[in-house]
N, CA, C and O atoms as CSV, one atom per row, in Angstrom:
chain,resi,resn,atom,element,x,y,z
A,1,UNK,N,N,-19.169,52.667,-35.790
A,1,UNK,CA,C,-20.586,52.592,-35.495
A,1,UNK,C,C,-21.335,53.553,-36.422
A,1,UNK,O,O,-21.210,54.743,-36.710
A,2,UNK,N,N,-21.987,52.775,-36.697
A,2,UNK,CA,C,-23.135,53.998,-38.291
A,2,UNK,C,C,-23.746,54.700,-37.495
A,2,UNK,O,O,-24.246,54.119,-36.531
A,3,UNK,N,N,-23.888,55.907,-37.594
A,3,UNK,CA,C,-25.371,56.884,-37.408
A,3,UNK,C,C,-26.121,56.998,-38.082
A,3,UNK,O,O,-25.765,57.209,-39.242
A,4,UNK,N,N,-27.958,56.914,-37.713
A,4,UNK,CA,C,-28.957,57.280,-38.666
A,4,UNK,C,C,-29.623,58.355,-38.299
A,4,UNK,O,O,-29.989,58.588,-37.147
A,5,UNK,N,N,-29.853,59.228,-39.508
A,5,UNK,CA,C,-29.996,60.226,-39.463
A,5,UNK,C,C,-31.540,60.524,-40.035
A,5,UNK,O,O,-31.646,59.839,-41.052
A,6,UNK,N,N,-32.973,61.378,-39.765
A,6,UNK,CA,C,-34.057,61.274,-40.256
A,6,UNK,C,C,-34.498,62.306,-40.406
A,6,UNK,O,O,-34.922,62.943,-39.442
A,7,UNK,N,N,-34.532,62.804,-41.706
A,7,UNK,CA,C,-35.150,64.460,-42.144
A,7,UNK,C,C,-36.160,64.966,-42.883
A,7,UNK,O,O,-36.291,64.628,-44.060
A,8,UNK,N,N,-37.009,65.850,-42.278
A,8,UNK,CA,C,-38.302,65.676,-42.421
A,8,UNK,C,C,-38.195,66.913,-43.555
A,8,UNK,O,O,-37.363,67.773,-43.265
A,9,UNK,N,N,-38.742,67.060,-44.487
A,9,UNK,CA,C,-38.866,68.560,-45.193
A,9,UNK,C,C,-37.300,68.364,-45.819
A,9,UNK,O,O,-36.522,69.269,-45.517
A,10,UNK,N,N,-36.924,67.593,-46.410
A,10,UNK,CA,C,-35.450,67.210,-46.781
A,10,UNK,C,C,-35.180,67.605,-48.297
A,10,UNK,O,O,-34.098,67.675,-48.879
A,11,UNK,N,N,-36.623,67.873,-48.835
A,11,UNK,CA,C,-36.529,68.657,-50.349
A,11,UNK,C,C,-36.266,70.281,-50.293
A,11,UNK,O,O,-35.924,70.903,-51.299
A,12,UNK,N,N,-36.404,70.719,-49.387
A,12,UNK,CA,C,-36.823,72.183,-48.951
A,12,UNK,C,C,-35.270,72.094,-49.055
A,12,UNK,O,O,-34.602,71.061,-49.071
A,13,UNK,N,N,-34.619,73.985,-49.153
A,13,UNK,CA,C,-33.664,74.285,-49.221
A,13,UNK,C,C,-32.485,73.831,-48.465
A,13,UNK,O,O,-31.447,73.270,-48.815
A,14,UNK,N,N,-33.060,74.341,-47.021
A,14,UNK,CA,C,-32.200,73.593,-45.875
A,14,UNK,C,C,-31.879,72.168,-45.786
A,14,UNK,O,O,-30.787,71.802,-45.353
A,15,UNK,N,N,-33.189,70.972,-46.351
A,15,UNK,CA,C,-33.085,69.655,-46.296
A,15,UNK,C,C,-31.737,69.198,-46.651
A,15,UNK,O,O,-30.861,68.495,-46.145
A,16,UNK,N,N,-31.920,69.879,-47.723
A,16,UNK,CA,C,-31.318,69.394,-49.014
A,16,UNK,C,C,-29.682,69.212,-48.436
A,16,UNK,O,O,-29.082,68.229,-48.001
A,17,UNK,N,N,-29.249,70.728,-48.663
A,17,UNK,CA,C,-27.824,70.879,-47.349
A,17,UNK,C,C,-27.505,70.057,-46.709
A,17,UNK,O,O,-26.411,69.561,-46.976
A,18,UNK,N,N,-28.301,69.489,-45.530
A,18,UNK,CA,C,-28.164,68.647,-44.567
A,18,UNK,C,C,-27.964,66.995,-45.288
A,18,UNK,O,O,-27.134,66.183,-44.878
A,19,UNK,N,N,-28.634,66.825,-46.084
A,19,UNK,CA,C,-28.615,65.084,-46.676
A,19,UNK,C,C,-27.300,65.463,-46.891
A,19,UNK,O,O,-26.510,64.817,-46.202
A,20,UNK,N,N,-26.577,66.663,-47.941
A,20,UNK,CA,C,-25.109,66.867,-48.350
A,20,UNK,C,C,-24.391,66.674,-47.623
A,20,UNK,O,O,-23.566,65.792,-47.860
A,21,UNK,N,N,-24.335,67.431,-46.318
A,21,UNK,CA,C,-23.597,67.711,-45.204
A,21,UNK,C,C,-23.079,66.272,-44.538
A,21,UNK,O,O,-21.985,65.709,-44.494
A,22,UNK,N,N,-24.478,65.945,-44.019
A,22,UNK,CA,C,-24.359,64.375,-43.202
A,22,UNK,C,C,-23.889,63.340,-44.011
A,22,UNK,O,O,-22.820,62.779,-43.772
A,23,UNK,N,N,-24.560,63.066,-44.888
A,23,UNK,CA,C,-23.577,62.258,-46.291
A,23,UNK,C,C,-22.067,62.318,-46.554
A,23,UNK,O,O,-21.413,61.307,-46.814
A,24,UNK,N,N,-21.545,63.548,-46.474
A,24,UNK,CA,C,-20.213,63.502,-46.112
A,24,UNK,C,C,-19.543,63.036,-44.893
A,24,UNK,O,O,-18.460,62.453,-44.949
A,25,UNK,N,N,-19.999,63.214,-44.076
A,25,UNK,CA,C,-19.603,62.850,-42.618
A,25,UNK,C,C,-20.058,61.127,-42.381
A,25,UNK,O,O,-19.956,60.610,-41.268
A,26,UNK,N,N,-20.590,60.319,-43.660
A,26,UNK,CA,C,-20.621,59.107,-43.692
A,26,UNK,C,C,-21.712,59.281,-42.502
A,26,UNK,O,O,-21.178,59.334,-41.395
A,27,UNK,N,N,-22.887,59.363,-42.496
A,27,UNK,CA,C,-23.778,59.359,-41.774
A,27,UNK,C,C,-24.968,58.824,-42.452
A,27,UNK,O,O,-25.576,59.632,-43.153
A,28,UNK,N,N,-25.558,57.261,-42.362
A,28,UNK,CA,C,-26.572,57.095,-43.248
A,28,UNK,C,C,-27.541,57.808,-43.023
A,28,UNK,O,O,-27.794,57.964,-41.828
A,29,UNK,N,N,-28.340,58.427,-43.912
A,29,UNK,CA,C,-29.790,59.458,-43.934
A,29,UNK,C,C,-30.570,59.142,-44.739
A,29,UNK,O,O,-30.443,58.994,-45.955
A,30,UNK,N,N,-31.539,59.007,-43.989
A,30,UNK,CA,C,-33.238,59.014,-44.649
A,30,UNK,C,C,-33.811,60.456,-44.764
A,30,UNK,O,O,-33.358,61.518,-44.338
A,31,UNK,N,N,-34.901,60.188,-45.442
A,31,UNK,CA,C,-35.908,60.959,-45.514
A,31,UNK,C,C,-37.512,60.954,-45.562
A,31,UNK,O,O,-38.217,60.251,-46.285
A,32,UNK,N,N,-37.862,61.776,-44.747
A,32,UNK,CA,C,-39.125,61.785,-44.260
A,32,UNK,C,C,-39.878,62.168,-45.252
A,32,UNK,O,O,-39.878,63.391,-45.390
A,33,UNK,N,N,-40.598,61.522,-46.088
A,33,UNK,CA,C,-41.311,62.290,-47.290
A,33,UNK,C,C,-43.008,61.770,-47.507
A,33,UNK,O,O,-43.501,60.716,-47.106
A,34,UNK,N,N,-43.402,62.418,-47.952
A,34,UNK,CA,C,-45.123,62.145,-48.189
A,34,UNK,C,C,-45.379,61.685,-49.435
A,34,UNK,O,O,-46.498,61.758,-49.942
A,35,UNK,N,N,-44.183,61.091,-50.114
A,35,UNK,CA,C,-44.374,60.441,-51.615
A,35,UNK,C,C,-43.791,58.714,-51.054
A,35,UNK,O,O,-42.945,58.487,-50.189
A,36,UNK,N,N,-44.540,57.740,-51.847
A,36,UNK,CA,C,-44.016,55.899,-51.496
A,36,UNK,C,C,-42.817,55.533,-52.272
A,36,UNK,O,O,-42.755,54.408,-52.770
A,37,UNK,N,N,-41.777,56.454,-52.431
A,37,UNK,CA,C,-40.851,55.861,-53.440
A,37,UNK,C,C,-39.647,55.994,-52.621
A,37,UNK,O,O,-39.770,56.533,-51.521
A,38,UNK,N,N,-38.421,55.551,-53.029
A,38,UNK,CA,C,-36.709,55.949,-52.589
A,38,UNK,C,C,-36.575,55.066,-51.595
A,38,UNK,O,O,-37.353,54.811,-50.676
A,39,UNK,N,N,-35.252,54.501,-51.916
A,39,UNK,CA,C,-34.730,53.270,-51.182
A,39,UNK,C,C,-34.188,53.988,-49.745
A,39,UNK,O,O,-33.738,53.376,-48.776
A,40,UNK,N,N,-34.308,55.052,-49.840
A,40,UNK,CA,C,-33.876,55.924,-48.343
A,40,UNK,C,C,-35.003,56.612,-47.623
A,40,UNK,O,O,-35.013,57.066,-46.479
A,41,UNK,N,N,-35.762,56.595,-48.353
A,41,UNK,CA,C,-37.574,57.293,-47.501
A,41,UNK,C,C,-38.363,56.342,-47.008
A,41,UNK,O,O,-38.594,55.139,-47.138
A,42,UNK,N,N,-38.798,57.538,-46.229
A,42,UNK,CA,C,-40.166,57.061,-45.109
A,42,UNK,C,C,-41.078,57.817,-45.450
A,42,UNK,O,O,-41.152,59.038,-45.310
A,43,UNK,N,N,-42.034,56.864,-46.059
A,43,UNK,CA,C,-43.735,57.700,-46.202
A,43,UNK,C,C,-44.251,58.075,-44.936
A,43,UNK,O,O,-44.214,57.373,-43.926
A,44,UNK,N,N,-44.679,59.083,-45.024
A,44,UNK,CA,C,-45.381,59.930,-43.624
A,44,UNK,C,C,-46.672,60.513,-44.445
A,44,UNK,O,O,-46.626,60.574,-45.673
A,45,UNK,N,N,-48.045,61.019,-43.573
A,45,UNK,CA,C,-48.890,61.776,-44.193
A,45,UNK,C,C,-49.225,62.873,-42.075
A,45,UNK,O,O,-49.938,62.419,-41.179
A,46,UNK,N,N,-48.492,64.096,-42.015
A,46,UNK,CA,C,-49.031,64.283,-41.065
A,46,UNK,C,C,-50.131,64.371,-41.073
A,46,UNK,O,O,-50.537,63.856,-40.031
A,47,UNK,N,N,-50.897,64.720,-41.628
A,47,UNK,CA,C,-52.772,65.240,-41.479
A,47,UNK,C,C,-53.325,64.143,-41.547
A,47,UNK,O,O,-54.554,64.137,-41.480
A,48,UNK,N,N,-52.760,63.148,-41.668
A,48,UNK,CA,C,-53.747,61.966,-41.772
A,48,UNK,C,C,-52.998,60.975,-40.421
A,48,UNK,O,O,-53.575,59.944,-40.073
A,49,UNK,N,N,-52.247,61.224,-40.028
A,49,UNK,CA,C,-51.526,60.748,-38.578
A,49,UNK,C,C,-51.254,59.288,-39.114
A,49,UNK,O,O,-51.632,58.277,-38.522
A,50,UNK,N,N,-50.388,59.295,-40.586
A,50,UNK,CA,C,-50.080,58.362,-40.685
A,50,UNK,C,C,-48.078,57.766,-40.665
A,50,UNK,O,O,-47.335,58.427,-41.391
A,51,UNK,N,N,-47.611,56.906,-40.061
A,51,UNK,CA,C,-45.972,56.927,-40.465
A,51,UNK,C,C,-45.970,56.033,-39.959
A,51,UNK,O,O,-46.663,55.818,-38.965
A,52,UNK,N,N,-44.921,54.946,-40.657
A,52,UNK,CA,C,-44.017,53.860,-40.789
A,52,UNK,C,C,-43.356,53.526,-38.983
A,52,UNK,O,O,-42.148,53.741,-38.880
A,53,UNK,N,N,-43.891,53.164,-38.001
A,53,UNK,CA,C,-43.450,53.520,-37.053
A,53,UNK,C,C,-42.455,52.422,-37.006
A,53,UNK,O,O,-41.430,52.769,-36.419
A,54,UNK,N,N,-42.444,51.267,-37.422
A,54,UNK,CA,C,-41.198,50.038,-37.505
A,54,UNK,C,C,-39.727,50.967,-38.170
A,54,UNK,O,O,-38.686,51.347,-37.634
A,55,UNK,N,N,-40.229,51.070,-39.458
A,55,UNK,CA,C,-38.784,52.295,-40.196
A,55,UNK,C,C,-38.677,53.256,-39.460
A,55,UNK,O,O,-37.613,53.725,-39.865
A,56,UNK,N,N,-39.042,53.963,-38.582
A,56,UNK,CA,C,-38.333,55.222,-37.939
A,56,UNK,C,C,-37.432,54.744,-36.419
A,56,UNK,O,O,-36.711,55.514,-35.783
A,57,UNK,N,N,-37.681,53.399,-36.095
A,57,UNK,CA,C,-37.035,52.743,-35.269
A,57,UNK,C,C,-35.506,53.119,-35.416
A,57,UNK,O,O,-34.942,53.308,-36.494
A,58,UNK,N,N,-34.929,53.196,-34.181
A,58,UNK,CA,C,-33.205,53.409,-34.031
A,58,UNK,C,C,-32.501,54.467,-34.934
A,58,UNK,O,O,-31.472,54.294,-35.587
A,59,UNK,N,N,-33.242,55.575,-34.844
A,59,UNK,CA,C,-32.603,56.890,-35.607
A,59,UNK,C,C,-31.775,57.857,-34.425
A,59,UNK,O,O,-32.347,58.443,-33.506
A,60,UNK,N,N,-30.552,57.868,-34.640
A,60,UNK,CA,C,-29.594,58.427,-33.374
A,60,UNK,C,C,-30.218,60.183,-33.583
A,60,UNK,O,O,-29.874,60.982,-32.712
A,61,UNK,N,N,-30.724,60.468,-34.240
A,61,UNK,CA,C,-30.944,62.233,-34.846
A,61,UNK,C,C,-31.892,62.005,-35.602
A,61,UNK,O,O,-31.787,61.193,-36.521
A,62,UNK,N,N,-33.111,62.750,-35.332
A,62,UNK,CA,C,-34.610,63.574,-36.139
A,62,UNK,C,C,-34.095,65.027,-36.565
A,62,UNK,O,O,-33.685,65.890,-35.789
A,63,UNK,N,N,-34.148,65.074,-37.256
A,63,UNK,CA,C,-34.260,66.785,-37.920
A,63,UNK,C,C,-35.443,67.111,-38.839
A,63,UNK,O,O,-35.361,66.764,-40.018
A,64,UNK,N,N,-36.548,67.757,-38.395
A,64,UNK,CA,C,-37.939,68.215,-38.560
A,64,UNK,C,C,-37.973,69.344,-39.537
A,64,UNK,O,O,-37.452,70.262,-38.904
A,65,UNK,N,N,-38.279,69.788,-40.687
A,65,UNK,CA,C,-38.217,70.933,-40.886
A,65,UNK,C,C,-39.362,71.160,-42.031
A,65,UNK,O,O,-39.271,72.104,-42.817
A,66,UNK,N,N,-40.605,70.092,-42.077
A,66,UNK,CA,C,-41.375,69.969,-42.941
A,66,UNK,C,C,-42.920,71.189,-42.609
A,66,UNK,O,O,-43.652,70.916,-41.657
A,67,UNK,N,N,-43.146,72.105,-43.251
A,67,UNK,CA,C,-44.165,72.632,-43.462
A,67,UNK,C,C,-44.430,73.174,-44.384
A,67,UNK,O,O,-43.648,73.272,-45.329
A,68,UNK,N,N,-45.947,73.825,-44.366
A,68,UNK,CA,C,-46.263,74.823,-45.709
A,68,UNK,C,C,-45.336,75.934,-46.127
A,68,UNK,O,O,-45.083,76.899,-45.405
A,69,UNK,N,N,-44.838,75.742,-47.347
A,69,UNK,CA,C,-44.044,76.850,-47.797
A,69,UNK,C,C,-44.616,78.438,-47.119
A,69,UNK,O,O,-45.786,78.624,-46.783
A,70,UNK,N,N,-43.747,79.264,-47.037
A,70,UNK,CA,C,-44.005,80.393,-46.811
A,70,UNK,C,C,-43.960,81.706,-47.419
A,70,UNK,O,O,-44.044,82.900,-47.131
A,71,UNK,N,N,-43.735,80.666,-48.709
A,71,UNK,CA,C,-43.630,81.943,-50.191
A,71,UNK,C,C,-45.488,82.130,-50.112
A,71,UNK,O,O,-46.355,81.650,-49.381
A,72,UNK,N,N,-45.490,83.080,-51.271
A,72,UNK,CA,C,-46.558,83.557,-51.248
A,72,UNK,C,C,-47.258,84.357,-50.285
A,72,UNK,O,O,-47.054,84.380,-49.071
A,73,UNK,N,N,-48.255,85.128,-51.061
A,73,UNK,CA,C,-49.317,86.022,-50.239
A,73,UNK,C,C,-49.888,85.542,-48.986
A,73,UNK,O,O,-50.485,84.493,-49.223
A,74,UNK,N,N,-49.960,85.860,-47.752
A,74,UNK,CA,C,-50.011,85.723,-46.350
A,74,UNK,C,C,-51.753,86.036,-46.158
A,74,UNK,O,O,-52.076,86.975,-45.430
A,75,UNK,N,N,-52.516,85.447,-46.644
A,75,UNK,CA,C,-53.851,85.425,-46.437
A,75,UNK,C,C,-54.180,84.942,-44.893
A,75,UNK,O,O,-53.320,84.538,-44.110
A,76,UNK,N,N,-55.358,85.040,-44.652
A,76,UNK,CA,C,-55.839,84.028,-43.224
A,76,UNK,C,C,-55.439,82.593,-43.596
A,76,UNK,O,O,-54.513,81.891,-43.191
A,77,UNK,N,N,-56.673,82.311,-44.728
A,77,UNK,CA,C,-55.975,80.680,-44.991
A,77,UNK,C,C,-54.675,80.085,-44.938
A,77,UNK,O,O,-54.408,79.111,-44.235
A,78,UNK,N,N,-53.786,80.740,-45.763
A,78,UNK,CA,C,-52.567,80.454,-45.905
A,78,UNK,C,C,-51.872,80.734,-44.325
A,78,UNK,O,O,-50.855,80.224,-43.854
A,79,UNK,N,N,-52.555,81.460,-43.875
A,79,UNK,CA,C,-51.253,81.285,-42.157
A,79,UNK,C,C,-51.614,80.762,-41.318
A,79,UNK,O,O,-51.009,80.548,-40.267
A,80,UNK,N,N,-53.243,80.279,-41.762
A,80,UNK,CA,C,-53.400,78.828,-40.759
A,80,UNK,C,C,-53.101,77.933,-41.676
A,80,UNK,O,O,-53.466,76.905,-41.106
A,81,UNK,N,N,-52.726,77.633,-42.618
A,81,UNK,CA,C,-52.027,76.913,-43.447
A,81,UNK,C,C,-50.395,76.271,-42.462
A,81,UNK,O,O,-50.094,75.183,-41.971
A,82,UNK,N,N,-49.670,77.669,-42.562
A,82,UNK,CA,C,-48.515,77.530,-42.248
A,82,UNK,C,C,-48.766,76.732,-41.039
A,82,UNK,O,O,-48.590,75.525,-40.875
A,83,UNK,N,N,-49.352,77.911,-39.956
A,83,UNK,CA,C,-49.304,77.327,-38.691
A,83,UNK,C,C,-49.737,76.333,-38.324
A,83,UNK,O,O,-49.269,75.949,-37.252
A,84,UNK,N,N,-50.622,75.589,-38.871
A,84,UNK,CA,C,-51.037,74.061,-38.797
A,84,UNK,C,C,-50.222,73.359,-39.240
A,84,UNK,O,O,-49.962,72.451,-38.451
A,85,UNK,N,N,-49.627,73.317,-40.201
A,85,UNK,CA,C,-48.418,71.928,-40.878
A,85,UNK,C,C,-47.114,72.094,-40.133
A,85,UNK,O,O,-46.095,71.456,-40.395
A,86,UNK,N,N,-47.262,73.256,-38.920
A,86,UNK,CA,C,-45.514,72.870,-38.150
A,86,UNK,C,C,-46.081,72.918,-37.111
A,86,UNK,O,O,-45.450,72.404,-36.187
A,87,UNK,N,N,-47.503,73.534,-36.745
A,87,UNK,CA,C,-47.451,72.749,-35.112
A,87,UNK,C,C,-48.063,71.173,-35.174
A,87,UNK,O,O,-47.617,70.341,-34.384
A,88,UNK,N,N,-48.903,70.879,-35.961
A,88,UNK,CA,C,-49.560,69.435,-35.738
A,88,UNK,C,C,-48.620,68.832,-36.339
A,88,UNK,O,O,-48.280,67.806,-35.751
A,89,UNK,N,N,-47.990,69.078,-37.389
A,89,UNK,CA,C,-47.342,68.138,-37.744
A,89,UNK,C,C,-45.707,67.897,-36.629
A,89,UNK,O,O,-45.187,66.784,-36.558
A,90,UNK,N,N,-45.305,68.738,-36.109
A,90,UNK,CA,C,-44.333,68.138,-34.996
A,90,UNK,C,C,-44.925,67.562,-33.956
A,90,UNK,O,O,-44.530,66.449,-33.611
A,91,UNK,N,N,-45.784,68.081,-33.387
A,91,UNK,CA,C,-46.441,66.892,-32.148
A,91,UNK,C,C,-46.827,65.909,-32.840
A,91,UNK,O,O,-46.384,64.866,-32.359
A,92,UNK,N,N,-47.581,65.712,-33.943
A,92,UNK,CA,C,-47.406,64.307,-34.542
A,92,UNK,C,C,-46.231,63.571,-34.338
A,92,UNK,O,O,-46.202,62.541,-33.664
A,93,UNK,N,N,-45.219,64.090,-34.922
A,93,UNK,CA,C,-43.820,63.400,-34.505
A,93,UNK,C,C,-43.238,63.394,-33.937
A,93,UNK,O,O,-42.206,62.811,-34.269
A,94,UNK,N,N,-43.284,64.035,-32.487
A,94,UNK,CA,C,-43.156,64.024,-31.042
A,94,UNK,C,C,-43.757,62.908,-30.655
A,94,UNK,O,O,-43.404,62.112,-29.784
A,95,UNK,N,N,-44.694,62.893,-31.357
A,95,UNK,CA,C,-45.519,61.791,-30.186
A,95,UNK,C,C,-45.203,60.662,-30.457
A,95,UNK,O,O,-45.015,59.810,-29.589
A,96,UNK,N,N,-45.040,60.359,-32.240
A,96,UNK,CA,C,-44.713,59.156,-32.468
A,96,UNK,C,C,-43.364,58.705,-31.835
A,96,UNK,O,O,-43.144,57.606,-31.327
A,97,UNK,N,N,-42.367,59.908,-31.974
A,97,UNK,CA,C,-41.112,59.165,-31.728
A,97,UNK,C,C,-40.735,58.899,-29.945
A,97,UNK,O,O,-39.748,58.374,-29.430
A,98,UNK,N,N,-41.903,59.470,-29.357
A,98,UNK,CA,C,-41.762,59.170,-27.519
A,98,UNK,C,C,-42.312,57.586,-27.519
A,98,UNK,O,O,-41.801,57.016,-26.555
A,99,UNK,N,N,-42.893,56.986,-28.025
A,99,UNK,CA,C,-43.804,55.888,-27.875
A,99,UNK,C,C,-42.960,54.845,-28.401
A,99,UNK,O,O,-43.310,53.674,-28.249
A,100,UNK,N,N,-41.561,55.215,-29.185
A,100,UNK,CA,C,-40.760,54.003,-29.405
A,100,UNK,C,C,-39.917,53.732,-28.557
A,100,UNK,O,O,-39.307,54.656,-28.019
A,101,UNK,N,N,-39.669,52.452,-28.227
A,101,UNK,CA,C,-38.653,51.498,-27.043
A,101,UNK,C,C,-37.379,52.609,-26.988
A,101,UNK,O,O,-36.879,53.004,-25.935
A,102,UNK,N,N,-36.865,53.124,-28.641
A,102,UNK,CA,C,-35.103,53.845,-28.036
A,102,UNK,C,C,-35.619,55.439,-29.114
A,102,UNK,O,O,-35.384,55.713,-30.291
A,103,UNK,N,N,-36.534,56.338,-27.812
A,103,UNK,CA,C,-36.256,57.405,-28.716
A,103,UNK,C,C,-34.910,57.889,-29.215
A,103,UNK,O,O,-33.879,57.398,-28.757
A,104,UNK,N,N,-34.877,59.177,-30.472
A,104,UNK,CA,C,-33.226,59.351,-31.147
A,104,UNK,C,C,-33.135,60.318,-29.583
A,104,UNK,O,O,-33.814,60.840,-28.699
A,105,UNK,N,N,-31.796,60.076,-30.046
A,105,UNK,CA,C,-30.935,60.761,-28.905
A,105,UNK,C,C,-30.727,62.224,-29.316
A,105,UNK,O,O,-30.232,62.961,-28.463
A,106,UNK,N,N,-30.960,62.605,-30.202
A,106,UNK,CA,C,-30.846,64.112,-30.601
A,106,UNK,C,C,-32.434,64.438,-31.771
A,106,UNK,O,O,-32.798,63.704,-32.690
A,107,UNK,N,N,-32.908,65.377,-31.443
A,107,UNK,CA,C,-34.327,65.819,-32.244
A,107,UNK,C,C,-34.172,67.248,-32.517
A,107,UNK,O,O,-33.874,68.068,-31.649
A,108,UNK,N,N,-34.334,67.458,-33.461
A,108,UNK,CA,C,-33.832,69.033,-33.929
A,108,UNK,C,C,-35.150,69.435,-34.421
A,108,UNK,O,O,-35.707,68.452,-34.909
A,109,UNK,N,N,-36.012,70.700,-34.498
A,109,UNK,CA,C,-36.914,70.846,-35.263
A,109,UNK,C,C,-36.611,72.985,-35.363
A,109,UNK,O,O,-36.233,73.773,-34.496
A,110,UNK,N,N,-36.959,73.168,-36.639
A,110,UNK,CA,C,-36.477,74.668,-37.189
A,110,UNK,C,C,-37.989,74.681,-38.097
A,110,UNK,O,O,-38.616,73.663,-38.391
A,111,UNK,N,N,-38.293,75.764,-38.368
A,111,UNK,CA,C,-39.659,76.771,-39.065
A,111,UNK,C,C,-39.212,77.807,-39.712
A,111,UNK,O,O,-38.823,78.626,-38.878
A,112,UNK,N,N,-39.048,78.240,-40.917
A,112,UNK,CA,C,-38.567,78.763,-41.757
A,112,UNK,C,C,-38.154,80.328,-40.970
A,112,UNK,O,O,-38.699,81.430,-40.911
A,113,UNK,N,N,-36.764,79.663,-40.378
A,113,UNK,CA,C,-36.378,80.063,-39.579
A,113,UNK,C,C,-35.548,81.453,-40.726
A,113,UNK,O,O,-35.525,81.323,-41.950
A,114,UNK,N,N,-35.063,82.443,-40.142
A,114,UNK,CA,C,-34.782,83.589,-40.170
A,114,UNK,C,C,-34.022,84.778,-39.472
A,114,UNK,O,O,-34.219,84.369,-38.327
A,115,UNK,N,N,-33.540,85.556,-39.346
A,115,UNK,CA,C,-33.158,86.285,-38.438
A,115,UNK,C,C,-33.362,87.936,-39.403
A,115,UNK,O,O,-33.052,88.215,-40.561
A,116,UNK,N,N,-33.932,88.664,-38.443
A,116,UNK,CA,C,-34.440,90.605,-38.646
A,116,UNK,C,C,-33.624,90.670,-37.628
A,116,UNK,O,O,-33.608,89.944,-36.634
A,117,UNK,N,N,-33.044,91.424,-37.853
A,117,UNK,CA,C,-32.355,92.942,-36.768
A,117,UNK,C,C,-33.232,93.965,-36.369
A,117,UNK,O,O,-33.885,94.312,-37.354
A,118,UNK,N,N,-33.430,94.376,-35.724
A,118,UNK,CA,C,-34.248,95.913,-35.145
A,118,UNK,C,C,-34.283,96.999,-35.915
A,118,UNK,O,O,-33.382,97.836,-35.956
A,119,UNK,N,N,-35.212,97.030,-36.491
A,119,UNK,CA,C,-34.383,98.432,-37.321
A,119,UNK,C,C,-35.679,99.158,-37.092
A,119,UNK,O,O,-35.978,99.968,-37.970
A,120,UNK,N,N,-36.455,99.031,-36.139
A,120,UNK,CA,C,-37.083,100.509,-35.960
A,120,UNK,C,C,-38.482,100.593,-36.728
A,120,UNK,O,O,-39.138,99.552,-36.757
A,121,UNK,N,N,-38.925,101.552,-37.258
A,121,UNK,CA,C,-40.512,101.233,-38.138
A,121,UNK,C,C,-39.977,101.063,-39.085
A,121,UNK,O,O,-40.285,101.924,-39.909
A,122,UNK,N,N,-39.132,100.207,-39.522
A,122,UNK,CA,C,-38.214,100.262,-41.247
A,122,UNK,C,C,-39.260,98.580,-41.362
A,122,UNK,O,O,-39.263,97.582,-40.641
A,123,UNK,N,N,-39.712,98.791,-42.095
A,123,UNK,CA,C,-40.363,96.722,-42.543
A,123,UNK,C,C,-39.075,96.060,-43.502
A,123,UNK,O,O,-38.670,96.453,-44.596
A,124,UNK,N,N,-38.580,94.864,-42.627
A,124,UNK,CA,C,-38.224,94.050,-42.960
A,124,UNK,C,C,-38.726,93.296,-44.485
A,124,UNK,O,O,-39.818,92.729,-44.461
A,125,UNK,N,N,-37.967,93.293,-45.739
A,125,UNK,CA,C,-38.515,92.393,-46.644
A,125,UNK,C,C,-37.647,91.374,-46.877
A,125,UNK,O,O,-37.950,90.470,-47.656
């Protein structure tokens, strides 16, 4: 039985891994992308609440991991930047994927996720 697999932010470091990963494990995978090309993508535009809702049909696993980079200088703009392209853009795709007949059976979503240890008034770089 094939598994399909659907990854959002799949150019980003982590994406990337994962297409590798699941690809080995013979797992067909798409990708969630905001460009109209690749015989394995799905055009999406979150800010414009637009996506392919027929192609995202019967995906056993969502894995979410699409937002504004987090390189760069941390201005106001830029961190409502961030924080807008991973919260609207996952309830966007929350919502879309509750409203289909067989939501995936597994939905993963990560934010340039990280781990600091405690270290006291020491700043983390």
């Amino acid at each position: 039985m094939t598994r399909y697999v659907l990854i959002s932010g799949s150019t980003g470091f982590i994406g990337k891994k994962l297409i590798n990963f699941f690809s080995s494990k013979d797992l067909d995978v798409y990708q969630l992308i905001r460009t109209k090309d690749g015989e394995k993508s799905i055009y999406w535009n979150p800010e414009k609440k637009l996506i392919d809702q027929e192609k995202i049909r019967n995906f056993d696993i969502v894995i979410h991991l699409a937002g504004e980079p987090v390189t760069g200088f941390w201005t106001k703009s830029k961190l409502e930047k961030i924080y807008k392209s991973r919260v609207e853009s996952t309830k966007f795709l929350v919502e879309t994927l509750q409203r289909l007949d067989a939501a995936p059976k597994i939905f993963i979503t990560a934010s340039a996720i990280g781990y600091y240890s405690h270290k006291g008034d020491t700043v983390n770089t």
